[in-house]
C-alpha positions as CSV (number, residue, x, y, z in Angstrom):
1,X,34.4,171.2,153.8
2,X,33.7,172.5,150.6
3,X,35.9,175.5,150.4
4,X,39.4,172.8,151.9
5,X,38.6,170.6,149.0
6,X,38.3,173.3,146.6
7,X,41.8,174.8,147.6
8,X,43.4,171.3,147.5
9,X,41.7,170.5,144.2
10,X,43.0,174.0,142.9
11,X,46.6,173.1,143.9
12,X,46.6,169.3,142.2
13,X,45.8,171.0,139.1
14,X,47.4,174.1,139.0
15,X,50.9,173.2,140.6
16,X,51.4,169.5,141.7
17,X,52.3,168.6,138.2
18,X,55.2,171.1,138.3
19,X,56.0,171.0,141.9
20,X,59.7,169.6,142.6
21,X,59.2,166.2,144.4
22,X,59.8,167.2,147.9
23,X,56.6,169.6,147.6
24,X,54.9,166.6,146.2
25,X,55.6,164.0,148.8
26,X,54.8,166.8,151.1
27,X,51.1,167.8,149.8
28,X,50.7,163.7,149.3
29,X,51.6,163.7,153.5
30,X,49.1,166.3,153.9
31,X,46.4,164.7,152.0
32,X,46.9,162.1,154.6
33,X,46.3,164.0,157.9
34,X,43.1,163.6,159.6
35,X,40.5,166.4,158.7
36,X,40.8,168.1,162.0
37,X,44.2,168.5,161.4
38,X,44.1,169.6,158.1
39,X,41.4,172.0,158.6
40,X,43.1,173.6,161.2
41,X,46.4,174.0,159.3
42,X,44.8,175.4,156.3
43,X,42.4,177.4,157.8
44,X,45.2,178.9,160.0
45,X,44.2,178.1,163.5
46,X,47.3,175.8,164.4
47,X,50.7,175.7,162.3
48,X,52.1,172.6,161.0
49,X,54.9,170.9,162.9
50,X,56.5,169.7,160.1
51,X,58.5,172.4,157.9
52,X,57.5,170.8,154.8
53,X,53.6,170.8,155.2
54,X,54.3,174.7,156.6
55,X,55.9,175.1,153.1
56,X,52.6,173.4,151.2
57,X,50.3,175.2,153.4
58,X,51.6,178.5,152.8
59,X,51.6,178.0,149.1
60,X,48.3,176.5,149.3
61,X,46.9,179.7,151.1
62,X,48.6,181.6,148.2
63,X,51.8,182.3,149.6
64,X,55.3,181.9,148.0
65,X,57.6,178.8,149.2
66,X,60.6,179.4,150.6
């Protein structure tokens, strides 16, 4: 989907390169979920399992980071 790889693209530019390195490993184990899963998380239909793709998802969707 368009609109998924725009946010993700948004995010590697805007704040990967400043991110502390557990957000990073976290966004890289993101990239890496199937597209079902990934569209789901980010288009809010299912929450993440795993606390730290909760914490990239939310600041994907514009959220802060706890």
């Amino acid at each position: 989907m368009r609109e998924l790889d725009e946010l993700l693209l948004r995010f590697l530019e805007r704040q990967y390169p400043g991110a502390p390195d557990a957000d990073k490993r976290a966004f890289e184990a993101l990239l890496e979920l199937p597209d079902p899963e990934l569209a789901a998380y980010l288009l809010q239909s299912r929450p993440p399992e795993s606390d730290d793709i909760a914490r990239i998802v939310r600041r994907l969707q514009g959220g802060s980071a706890p």
